[in-house]
Residue, then its C-alpha position, 0 to 999 in steps of 0.5 A: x590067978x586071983x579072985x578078983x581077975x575071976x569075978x572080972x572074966x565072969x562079968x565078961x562071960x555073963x556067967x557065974x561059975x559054980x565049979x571055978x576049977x573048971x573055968x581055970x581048966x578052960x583057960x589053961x594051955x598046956x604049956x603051963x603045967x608039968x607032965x601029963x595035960x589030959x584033963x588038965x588044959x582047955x583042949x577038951x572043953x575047946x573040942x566041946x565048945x566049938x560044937x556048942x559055938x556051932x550049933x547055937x549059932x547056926x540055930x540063929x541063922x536058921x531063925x533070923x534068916x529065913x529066905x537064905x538059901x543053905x550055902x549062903x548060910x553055911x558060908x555065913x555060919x563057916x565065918x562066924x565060927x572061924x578062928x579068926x571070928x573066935x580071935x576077934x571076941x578073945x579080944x573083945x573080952x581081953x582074954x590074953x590077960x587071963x591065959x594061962x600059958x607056960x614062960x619062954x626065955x624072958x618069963x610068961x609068954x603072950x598067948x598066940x592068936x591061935x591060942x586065944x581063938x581056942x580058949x574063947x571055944x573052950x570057954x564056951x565049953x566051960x559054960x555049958x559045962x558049968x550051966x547048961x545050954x542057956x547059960x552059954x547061949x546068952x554068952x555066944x549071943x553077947x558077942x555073936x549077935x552084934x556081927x550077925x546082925x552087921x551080915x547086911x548086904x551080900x551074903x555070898x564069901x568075897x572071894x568065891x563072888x569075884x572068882x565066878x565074876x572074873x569066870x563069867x567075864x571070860x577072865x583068869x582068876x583072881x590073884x592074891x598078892x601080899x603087899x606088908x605084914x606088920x604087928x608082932x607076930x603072935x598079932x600080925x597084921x597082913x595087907x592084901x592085894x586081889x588082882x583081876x585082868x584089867x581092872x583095878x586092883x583092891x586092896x584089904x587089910x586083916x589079922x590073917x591073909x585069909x581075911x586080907x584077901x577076902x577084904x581085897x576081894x570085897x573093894x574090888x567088888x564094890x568098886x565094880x559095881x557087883x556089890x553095892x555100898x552099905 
C-alpha cells in the first residue's frame, strides 16, 4: 500500500498515525499473510475496537438523551454498534480499497461485509492505540453522530414494537418473508416482507435480512397509524 493511499485513509480517519506499522496492522486479514497471524492482522486491535466503539457511543447516548429509559438506549446503542452500522461507515470511508486480504483463484479478493465491518472496529482500535481516547472519539463521532442525531422518532426496535402491537390486538406474530435478494454476494441486497393477520403487508428493503425486516416492520408500522411519520 503506497504512501499516497495511507495519507488518504488518514484524512478519512482524522488522524495521523505515529506508528504507520499499526495502522497496515488494522487493515490486514489473515488471508493476506503466511503462517502464523497472531499479532500480524487486524482481529486483535478489532476485539479493542469494538469496546472503544461502545463505550464511547454509549457515553453520547447517555448525554444527548437524557429522558431515555435504559432499554431504549440499549436497543439504540445494539443498532449503532452493529455490524451492519460498522459495514455502513466502512463504506462511507471507502475502506474495501484499503483491505488488505489474501488472492483467490482470479488474484485479490473483494473484502466481505463481514470483513469490512471488522476492519472499521479495528480501526478504532488502531486509533486509540496510535493516540489515545480523544483521538478516536473525534473518529467515531465523525461518523456516529450523523446517525445518532437522525434517531428522531421512536426509539424502540421495529420489530419488538410490531411484535407487542400484534400481542396487544390479540393477533399471531409477525412473519418475515424474503421477497428478492440481489447484488453480489460479498454485497447483497435482501427485500423483506413483515406480514401481520389482516393487515397490509410492509415491505423494507437492507444489506442483511435483519435490517430488511426491521424496514418492513417499520412501514407497517407507520402505515397503522403506531409510529408517526417524520
Amino acid at each position: 500500500m503506497s504512501d499516497g493511499d495511507l495519507r488518504r485513509l488518514e484524512d478519512k480517519l482524522s488522524h495521523v498515525f505515529g506508528d504507520r506499522e499499526l495502522l497496515v496492522r488494522a487493515l490486514t486479514h489473515a488471508s493476506a499473510i503466511d503462517g502464523n497471524s497472531a499479532g500480524r492482522t487486524y482481529q486483535r486491535l478489532e476485539f479493542l475496537g469494538d469496546r472503544v466503539l461502545g463505550l464511547v457511543v454509549t457515553d453520547i447516548l447517555v448525554e444527548g438523551f437524557p429522558d431515555a429509559r435504559e432499554g431504549d438506549l440499549s436497543r439504540m446503542l445494539s443498532k449503532l454498534v452493529s455490524r451492519d452500522t460498522c459495514a455502513e461507515v466502512a463504506d462511507e470511508m471507502v475502506l474495501a480499497e484499503h483491505v488488505l486480504v489474501g488472492g483467490g483463484p482470479k488474484g485479490r479478493s473483494p473484502a466481505t461485509r463481514s470483513v469490512l465491518a471488522d476492519v472499521c472496529e479495528s480501526l478504532i482500535g488502531a486509533i486509540y492505540r496510535d493516540g489515545d481516547l480523544d483521538a478516536a472519539r473525534r473518529m467515531i463521532e465523525r461518523y456516529w453522530l450523523p446517525r445518532i442525531e437522525s434517531m428522531r422518532g421512536p426509539l424502540r426496535d421495529a420489530k419488538t414494537a410490531l411484535q407487542e402491537w400484534a400481542h396487544q390486538r390479540g393477533l399471531d406474530a409477525p412473519l418475515y418473508a424474503e421477497v428478492s435478494r440481489s447484488g453480489p454476494d460479498h454485497a447483497p441486497e435482501f427485500e423483506i416482507e413483515a406480514r401481520v393477520a389482516d393487515a397490509e403487508p410492509g415491505r423494507g428493503s437492507g444489506r442483511s435480512k435483519r435490517e430488511a425486516e426491521q424496514a418492513a416492520a417499520e412501514a407497517v408500522l407507520r402505515r397503522e397509524g403506531v409510529w408517526e411519520e417524520e
